[in-house]
LUMRO-482649 format. One line per 10 residues: number of its first residue (from 0); their letters; for each residue x, y, z of N, C-alpha, C. Coordinates in nm, 3 decimals, padded with zeros to 5 digits. Example, Ala and Ser with C-alpha at 12.3 -4.5 7.8 and 13.67 -1.06 7.14 Angstrom:
0> AS> 01.319:-00.569:00.780:01.230:-00.450:00.780:01.320:-00.330:00.780  01.285:-00.225:00.708:01.367:-00.106:00.714:01.290:00.003:00.787
END
This chain:
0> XXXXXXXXXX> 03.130:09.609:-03.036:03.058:09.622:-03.163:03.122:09.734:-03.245  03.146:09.705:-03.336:03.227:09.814:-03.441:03.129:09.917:-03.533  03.154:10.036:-03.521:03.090:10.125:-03.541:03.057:10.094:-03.711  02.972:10.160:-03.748:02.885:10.158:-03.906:02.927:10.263:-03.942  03.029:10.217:-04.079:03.125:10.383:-04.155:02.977:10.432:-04.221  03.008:10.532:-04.206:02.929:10.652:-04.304:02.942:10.629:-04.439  02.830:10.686:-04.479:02.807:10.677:-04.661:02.779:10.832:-04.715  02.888:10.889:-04.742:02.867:11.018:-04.783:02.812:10.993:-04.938  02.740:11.110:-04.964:02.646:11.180:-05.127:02.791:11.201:-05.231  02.830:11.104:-05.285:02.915:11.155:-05.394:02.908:11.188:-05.507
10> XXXXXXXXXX> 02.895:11.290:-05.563:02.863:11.340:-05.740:03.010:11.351:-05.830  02.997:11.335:-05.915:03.160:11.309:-05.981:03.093:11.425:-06.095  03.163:11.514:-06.153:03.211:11.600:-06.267:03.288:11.618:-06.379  03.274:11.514:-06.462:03.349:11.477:-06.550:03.408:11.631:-06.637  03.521:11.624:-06.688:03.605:11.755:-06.733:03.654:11.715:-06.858  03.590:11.671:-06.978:03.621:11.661:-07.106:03.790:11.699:-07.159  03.780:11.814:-07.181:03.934:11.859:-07.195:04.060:11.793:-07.109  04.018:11.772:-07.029:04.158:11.722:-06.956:04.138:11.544:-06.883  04.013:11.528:-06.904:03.996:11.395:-06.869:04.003:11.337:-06.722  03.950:11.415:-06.632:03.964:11.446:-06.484:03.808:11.462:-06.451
20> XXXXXXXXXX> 03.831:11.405:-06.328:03.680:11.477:-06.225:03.720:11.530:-06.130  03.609:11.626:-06.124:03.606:11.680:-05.974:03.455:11.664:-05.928  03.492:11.667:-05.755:03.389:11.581:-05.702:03.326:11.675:-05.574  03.250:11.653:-05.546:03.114:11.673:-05.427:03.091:11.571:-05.346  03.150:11.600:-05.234:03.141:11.487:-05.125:03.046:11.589:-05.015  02.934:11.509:-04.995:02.799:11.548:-04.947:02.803:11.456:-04.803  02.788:11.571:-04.702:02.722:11.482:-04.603:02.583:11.474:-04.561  02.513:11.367:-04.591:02.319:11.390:-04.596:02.248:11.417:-04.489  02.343:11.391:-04.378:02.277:11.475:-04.285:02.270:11.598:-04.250  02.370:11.694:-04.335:02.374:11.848:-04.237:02.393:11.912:-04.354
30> XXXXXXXXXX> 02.393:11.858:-04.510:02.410:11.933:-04.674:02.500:12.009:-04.637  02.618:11.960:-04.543:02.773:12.021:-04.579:02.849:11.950:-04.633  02.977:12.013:-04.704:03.037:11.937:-04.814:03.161:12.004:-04.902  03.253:11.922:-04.911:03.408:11.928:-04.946:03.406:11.918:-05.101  03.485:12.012:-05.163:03.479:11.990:-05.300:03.609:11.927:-05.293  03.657:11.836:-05.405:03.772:11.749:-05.455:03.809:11.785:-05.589  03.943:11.825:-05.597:04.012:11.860:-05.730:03.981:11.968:-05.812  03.880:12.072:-05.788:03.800:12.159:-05.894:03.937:12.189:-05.999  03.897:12.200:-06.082:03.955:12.225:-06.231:03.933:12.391:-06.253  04.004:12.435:-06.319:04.030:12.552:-06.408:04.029:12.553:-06.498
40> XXXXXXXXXX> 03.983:12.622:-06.572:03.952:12.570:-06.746:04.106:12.657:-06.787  04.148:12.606:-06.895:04.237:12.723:-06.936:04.295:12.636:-07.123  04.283:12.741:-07.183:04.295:12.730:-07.364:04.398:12.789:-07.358  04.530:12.618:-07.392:04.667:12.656:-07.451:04.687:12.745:-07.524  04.620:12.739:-07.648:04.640:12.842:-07.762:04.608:12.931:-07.763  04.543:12.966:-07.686:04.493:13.133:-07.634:04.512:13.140:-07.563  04.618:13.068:-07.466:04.648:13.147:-07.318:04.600:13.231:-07.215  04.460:13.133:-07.203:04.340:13.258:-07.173:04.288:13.148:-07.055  04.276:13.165:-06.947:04.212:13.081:-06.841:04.054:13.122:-06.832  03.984:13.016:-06.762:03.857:13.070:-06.779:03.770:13.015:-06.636
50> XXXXXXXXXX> 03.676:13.029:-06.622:03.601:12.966:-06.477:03.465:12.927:-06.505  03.443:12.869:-06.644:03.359:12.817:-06.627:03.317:12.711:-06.589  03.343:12.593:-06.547:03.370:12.498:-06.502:03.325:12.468:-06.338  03.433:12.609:-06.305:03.402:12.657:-06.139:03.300:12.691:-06.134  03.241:12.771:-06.227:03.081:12.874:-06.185:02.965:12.742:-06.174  02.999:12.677:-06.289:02.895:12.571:-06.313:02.877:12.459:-06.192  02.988:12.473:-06.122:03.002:12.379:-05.977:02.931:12.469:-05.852  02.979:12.616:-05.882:02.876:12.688:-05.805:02.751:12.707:-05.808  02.684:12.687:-05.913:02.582:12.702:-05.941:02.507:12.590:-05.883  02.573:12.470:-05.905:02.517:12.361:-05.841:02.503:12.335:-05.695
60> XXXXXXXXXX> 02.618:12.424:-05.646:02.627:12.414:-05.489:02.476:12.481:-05.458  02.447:12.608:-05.482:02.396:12.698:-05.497:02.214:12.584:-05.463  02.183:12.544:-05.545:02.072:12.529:-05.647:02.053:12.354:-05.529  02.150:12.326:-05.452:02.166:12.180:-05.366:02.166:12.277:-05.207  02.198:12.389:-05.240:02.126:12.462:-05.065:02.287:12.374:-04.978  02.379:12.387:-05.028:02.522:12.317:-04.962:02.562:12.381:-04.890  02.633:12.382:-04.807:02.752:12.433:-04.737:02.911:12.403:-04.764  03.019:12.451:-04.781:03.074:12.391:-04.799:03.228:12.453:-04.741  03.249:12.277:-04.691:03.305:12.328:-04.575:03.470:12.313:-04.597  03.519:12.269:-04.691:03.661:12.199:-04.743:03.684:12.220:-04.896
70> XXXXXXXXXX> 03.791:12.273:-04.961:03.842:12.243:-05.082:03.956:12.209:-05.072  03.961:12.077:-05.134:04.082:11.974:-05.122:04.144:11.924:-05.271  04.256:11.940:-05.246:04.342:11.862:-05.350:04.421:11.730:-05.318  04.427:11.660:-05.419:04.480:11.538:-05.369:04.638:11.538:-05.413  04.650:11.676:-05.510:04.820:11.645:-05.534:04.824:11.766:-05.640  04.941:11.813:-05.664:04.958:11.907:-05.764:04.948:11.871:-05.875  04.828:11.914:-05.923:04.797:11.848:-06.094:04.889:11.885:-06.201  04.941:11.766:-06.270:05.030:11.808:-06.421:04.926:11.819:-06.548  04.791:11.818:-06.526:04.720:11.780:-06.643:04.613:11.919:-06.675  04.584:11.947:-06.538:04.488:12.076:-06.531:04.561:12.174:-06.418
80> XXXXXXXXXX> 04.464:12.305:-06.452:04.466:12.377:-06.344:04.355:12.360:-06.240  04.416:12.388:-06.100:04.372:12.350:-05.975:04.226:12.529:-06.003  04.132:12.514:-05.967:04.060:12.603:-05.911:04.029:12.667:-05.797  04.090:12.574:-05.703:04.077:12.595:-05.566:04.110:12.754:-05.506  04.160:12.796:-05.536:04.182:12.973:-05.506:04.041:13.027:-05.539  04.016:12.974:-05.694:03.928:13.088:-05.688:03.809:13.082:-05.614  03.783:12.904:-05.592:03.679:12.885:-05.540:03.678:12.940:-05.354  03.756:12.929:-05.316:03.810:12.977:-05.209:03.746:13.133:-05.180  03.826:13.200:-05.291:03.776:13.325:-05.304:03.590:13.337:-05.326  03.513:13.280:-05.389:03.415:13.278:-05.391:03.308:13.228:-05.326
90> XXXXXXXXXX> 03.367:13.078:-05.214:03.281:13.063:-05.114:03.340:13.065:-04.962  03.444:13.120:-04.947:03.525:13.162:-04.828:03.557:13.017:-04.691  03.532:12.906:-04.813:03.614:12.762:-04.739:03.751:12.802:-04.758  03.785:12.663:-04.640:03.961:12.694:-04.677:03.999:12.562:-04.777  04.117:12.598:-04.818:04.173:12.515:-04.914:04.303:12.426:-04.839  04.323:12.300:-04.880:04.397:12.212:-04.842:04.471:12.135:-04.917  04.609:12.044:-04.892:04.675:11.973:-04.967:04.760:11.851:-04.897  04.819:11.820:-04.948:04.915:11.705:-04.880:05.078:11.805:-04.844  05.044:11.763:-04.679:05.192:11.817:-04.672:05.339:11.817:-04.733  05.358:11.749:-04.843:05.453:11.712:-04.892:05.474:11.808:-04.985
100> XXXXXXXXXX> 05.386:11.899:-04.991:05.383:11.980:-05.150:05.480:12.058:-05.141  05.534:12.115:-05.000:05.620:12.177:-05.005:05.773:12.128:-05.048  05.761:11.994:-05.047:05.942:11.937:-05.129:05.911:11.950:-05.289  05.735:11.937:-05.330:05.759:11.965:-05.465:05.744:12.082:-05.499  05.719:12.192:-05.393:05.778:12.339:-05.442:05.885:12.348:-05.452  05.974:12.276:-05.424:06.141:12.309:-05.388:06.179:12.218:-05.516  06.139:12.151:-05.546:06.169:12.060:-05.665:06.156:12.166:-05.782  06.033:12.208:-05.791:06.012:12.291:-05.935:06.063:12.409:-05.956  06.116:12.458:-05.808:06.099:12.613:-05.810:06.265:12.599:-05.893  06.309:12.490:-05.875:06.443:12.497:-05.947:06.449:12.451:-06.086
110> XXXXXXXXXX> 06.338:12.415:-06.124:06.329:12.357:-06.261:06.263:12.454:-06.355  06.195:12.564:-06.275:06.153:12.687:-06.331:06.235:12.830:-06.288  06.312:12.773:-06.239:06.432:12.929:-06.199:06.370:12.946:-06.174  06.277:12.966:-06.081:06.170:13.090:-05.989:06.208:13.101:-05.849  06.322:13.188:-05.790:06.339:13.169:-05.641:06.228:13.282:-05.574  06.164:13.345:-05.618:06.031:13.434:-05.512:05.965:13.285:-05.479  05.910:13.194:-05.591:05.837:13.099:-05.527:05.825:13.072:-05.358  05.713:13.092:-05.280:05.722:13.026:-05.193:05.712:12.887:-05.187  05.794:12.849:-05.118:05.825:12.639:-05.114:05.766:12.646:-04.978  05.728:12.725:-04.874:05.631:12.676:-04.748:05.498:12.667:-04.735
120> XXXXXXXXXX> 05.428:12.662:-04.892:05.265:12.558:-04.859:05.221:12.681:-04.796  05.247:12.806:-04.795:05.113:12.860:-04.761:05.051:12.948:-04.777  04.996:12.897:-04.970:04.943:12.941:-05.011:04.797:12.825:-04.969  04.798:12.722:-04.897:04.704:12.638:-04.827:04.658:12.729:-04.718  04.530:12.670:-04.655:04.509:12.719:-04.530:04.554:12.592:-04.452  04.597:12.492:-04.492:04.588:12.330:-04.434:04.676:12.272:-04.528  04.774:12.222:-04.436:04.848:12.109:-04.504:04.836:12.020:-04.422  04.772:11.893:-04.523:04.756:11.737:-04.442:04.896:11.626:-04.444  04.891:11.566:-04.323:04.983:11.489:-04.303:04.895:11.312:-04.278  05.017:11.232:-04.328:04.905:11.087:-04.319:04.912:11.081:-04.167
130> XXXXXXXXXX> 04.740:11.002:-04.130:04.677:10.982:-04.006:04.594:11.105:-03.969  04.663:11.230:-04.024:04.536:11.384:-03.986:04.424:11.346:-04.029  04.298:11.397:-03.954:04.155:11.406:-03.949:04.087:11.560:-03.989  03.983:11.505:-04.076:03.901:11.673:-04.090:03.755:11.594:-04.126  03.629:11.680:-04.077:03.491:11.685:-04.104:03.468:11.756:-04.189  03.371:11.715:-04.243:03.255:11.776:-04.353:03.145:11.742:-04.257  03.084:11.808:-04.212:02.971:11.825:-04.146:02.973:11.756:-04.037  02.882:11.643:-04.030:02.886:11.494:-03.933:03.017:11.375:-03.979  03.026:11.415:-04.112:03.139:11.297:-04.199:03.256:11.327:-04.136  03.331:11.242:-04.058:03.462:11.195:-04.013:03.539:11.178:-04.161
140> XXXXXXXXXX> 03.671:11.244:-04.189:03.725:11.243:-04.262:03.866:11.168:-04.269  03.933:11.118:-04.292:04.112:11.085:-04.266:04.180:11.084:-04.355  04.314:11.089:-04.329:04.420:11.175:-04.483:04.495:11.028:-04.481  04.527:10.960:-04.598:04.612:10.868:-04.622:04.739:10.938:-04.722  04.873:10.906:-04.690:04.951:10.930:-04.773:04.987:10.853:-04.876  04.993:10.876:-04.975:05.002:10.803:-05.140:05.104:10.850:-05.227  05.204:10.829:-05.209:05.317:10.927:-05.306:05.324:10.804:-05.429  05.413:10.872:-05.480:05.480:10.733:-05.627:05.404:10.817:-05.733  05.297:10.869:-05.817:05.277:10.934:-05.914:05.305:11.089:-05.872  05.332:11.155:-05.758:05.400:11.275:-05.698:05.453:11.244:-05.586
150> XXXXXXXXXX> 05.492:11.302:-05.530:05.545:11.297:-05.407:05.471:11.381:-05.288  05.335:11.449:-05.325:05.267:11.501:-05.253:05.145:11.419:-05.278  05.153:11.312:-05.342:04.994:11.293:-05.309:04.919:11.180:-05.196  04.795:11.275:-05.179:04.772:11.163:-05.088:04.573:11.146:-05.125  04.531:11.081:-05.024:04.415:10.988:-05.040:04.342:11.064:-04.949  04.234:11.099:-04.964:04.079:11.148:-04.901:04.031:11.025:-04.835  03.969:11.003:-04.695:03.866:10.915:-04.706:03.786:10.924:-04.617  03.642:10.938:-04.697:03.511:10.976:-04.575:03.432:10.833:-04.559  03.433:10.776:-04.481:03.357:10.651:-04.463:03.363:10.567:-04.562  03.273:10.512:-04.647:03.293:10.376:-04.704:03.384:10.460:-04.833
160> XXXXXXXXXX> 03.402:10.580:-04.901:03.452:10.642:-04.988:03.584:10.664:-04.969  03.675:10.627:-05.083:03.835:10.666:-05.058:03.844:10.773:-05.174  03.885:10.876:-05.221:03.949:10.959:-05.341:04.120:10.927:-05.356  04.124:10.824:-05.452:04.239:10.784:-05.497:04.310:10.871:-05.590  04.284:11.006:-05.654:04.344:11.042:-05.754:04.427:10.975:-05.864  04.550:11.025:-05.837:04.589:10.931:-05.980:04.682:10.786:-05.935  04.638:10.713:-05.811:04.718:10.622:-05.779:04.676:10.518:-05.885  04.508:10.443:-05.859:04.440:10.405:-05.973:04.362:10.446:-06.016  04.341:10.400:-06.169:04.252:10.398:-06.223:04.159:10.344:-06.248  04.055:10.323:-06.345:03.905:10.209:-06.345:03.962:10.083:-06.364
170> XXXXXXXXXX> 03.951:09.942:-06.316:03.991:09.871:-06.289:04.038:09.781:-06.476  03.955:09.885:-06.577:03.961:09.812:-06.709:04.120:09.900:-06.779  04.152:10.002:-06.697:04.255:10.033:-06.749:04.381:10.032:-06.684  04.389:10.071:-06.554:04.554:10.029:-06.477:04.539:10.148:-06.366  04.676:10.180:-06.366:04.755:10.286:-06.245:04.843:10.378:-06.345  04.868:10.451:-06.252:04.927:10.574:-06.258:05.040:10.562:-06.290  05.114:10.653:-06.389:05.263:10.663:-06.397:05.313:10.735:-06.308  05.432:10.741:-06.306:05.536:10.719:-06.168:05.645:10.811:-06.218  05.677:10.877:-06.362:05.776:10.898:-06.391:05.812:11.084:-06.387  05.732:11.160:-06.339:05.751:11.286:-06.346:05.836:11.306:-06.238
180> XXXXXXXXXX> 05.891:11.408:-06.203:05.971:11.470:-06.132:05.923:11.438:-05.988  06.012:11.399:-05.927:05.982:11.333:-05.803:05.878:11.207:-05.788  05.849:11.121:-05.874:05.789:10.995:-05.876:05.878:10.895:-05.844  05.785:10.796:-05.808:05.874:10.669:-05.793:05.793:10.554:-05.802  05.808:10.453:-05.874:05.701:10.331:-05.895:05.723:10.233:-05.790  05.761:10.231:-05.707:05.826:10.174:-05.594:05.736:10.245:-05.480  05.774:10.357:-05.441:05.647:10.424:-05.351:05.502:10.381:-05.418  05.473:10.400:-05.548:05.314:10.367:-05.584:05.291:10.246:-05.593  05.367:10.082:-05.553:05.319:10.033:-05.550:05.237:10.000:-05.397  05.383:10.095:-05.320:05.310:10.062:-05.163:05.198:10.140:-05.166
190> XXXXXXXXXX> 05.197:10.250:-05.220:05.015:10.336:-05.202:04.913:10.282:-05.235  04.927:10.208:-05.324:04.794:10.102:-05.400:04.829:10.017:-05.300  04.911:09.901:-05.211:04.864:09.842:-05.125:04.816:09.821:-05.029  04.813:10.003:-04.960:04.783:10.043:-04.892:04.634:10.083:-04.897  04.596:10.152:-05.007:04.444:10.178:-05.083:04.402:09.998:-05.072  04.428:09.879:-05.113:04.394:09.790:-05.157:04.333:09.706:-04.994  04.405:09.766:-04.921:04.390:09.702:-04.773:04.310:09.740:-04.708  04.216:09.842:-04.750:04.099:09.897:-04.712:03.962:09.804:-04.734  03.866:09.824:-04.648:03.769:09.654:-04.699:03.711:09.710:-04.849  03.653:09.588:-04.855:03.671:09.534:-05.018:03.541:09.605:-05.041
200> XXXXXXXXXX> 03.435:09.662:-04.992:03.346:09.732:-05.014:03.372:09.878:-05.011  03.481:09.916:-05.025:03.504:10.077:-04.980:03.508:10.109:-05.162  03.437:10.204:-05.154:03.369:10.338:-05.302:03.548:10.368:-05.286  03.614:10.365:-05.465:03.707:10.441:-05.459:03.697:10.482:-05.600  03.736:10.590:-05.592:03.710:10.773:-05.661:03.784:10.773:-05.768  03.855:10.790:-05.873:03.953:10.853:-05.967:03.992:10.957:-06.008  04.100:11.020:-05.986:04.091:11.144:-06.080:04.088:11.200:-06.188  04.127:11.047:-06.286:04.059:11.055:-06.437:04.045:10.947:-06.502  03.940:10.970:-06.607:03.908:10.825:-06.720:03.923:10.883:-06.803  04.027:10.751:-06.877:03.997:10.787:-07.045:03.993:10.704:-07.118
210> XXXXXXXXXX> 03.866:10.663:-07.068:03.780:10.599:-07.127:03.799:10.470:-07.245  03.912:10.394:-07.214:03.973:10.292:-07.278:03.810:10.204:-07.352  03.858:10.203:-07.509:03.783:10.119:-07.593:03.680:10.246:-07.652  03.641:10.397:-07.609:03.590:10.504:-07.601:03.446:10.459:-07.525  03.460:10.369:-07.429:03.317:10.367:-07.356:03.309:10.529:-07.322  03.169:10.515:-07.194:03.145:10.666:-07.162:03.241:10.640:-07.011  03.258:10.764:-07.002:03.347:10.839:-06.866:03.268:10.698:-06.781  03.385:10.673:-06.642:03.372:10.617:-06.529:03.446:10.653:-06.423  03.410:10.616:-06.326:03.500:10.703:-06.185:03.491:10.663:-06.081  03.416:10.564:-06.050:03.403:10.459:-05.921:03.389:10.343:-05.942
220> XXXXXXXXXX> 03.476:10.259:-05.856:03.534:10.138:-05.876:03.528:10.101:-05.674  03.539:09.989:-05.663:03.543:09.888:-05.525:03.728:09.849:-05.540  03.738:09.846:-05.418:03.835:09.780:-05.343:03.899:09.612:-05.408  03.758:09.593:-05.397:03.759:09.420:-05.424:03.760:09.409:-05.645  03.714:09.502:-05.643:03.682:09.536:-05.833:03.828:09.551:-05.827  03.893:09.650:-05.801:04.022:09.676:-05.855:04.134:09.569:-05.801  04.131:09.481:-05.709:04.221:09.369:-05.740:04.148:09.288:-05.810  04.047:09.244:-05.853:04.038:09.126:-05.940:04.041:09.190:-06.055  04.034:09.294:-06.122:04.044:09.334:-06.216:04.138:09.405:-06.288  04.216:09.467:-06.209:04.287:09.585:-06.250:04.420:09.524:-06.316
230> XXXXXXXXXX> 04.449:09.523:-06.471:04.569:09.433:-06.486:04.726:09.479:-06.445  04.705:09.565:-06.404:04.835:09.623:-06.325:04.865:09.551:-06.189  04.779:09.521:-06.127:04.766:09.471:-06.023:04.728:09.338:-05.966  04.662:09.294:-06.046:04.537:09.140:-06.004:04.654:09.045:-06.018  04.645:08.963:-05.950:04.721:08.817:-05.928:04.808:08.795:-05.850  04.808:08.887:-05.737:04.893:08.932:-05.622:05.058:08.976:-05.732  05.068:09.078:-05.788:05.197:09.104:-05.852:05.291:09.116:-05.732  05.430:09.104:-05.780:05.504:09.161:-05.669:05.507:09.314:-05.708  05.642:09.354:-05.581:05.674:09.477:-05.587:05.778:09.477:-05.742  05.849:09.417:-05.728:05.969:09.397:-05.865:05.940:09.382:-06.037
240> XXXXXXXXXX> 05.825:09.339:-05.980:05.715:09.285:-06.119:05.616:09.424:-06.156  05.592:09.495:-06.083:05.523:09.633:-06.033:05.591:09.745:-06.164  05.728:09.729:-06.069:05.805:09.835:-06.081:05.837:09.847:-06.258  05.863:09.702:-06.279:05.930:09.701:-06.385:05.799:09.689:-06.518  05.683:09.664:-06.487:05.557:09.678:-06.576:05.572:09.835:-06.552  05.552:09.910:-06.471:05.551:10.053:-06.487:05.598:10.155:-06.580  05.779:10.092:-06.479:05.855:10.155:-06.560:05.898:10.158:-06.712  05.848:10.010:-06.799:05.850:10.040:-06.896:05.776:10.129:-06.955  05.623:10.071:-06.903:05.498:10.153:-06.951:05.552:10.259:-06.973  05.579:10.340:-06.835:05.618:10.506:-06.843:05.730:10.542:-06.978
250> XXXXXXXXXX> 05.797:10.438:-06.956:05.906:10.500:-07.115:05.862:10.529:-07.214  05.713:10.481:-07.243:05.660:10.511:-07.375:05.546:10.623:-07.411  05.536:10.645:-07.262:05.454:10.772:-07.246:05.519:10.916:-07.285  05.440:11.033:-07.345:05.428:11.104:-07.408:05.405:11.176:-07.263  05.502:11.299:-07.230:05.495:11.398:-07.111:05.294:11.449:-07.138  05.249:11.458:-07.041:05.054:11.548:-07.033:05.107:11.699:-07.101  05.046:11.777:-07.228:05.061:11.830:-07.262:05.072:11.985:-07.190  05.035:11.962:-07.089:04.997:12.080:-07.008:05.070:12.093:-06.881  05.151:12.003:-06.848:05.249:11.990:-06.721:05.341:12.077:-06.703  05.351:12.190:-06.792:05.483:12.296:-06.775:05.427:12.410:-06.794
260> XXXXXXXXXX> 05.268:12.415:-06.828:05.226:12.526:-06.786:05.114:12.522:-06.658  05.113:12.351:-06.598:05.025:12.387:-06.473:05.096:12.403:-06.369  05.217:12.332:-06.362:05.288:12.258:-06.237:05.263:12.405:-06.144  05.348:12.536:-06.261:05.385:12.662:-06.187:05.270:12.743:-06.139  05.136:12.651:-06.175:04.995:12.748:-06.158:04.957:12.688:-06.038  04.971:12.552:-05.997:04.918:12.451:-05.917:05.038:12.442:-05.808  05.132:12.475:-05.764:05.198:12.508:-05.676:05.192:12.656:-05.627  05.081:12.717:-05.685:05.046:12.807:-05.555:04.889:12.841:-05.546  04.889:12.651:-05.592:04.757:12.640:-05.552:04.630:12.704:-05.628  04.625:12.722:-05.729:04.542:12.770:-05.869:04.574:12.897:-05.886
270> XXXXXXXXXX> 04.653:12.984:-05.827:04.681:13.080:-05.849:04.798:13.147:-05.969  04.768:13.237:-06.060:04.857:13.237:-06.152:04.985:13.309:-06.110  05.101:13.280:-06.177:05.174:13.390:-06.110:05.146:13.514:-06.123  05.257:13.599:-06.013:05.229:13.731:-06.006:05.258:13.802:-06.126  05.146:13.917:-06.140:05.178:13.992:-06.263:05.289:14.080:-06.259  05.359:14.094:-06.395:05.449:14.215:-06.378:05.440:14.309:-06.477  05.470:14.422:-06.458:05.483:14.571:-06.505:05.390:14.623:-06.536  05.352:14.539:-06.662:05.229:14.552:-06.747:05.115:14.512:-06.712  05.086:14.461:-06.571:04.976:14.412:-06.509:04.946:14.271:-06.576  05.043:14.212:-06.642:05.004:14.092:-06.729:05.069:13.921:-06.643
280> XXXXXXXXXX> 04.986:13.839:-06.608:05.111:13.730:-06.566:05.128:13.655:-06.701  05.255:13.617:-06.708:05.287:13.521:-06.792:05.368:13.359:-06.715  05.316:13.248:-06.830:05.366:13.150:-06.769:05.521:13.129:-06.804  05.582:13.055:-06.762:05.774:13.026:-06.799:05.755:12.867:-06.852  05.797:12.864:-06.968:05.843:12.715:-06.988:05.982:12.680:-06.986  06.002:12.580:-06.945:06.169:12.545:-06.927:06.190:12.458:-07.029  06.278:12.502:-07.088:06.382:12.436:-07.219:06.419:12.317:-07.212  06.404:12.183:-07.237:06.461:12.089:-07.165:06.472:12.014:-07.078  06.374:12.078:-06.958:06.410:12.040:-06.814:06.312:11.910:-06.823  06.257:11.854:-06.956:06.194:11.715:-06.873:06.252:11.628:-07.029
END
């Protein structure tokens, strides 16, 4: 007789500015629980980071009597800053990522001339590898690997719930581009078939809507929803047919406005760089390099 997956408490946090959630994965039996993706607020034009966002997630932890036992990322964000440090710092969980992050430290650290960068991940307390296991309370957890929109990303999944980040999206708008530095639309089509092979009732997560037609925010979608629906995908596409819908797509895309000032914030894991002289950090943009 085959065991009955768990149904973890999922709350999604929609993030206006950057068009991302971050999430609360609740286990109902023991109110312990993994945060997913927390965001950093931070104003380009004032170059001014901020935590409100984080506090307001604390507050909620707070006010839900949580525990919390995991802060997880599913990949180095180009769109926002990661929070996970600070939250770290403020509720003394450890923080985690996909083992791979360390080839995209080594990737950037050369695209930002930065050789102090550490490229060994450990600014994590945990780097996940696909097939590794972790709990949230009673919730059995497992790490799927998902590269093709990074090369570090990978997939959360607590019982009937998967956290897909940016592999797909809501089934009315598509998948993920493939084209940043170390992508490949070829790896993302195997990650979505891999996500897709999961049963057709499994909760899967997003890491952002935007909200195609301006409906309101959405963020959970089925297994079975996103192949019959998803036009990137539905009609059994091939891999060749994949690649090449992608890759055009991606040609016409406009770089995330914020990818050259997160990459260097989010490779050490929400942390800004180190300050110098003046006690001030500043970010580096590279000339060209995309």
């Amino acid at each position: 007789m085959s065991k009955e997956r768990q149904t973890p408490d999922v709350t999604g946090y929609y993030h206006p500015p950057t068009s991302s959630i971050v999430y609360l994965v609740v286990d109902p039996a023991t109110q312990h629980a993994a945060i997913i993706d927390p965001v950093l607020d931070y104003d380009e034009k004032a170059g001014r980071v901020s935590t409100e966002t984080a506090d307001a997630l604390l507050k909620e932890i707070k006010q839900r009597k949580l525990t919390i036992d995991w802060i997880l990322d599913t990949h180095p964000h180009a769109d926002h800053f990661s929070a996970a440090s600070y939250l770290k710092d403020k509720l003394g969980a450890p923080i985690a990522i996909g083992a791979k992050i360390v080839e995209v430290q080594k990737l950037w650290r050369d695209i930002y001339n930065t050789p102090d960068l550490p490229v060994d991940g450990s600014a994590w307390n945990r780097l996940f590898a696909a097939g590794d296991t972790l709990t949230v309370g009673s919730l059995e957890g497992s790490v799927m690997f998902s590269p093709g929109h990074t090369l570090a990303s990978i997939t959360y999944v607590f019982g009937d719930a998967a956290f897909v980040h940016d592999t797909l999206f809501q089934p009315d708008y598509g998948t993920a581009r493939a084209d940043f530095p170390g992508g490949s639309a070829s790896a993302l089509y195997d990650s979505i078939q891999a996500i897709l092979a999961l049963p057709d009732d499994t909760r899967l997560f997003t890491g952002h809507d935007y909200q195609p037609g301006g409906r309101e925010p959405k963020w959970e979608s089925t297994v079975a929803e996103q192949r019959q629906s998803n036009p990137h995908i539905k009609g059994g596409i091939t891999r060749a047919e994949f690649i090449a819908q992608r890759e055009k797509r991606d040609s016409t895309l406009p770089m995330p406005k914020l990818i050259l000032h997160a990459l260097q914030v989010n490779l050490r894991a929400g942390r800004l760089p180190p300050p110098e002289g003046n006690g001030r950090s500043y970010l580096k943009i590279p000339i060209g390099a995309l």
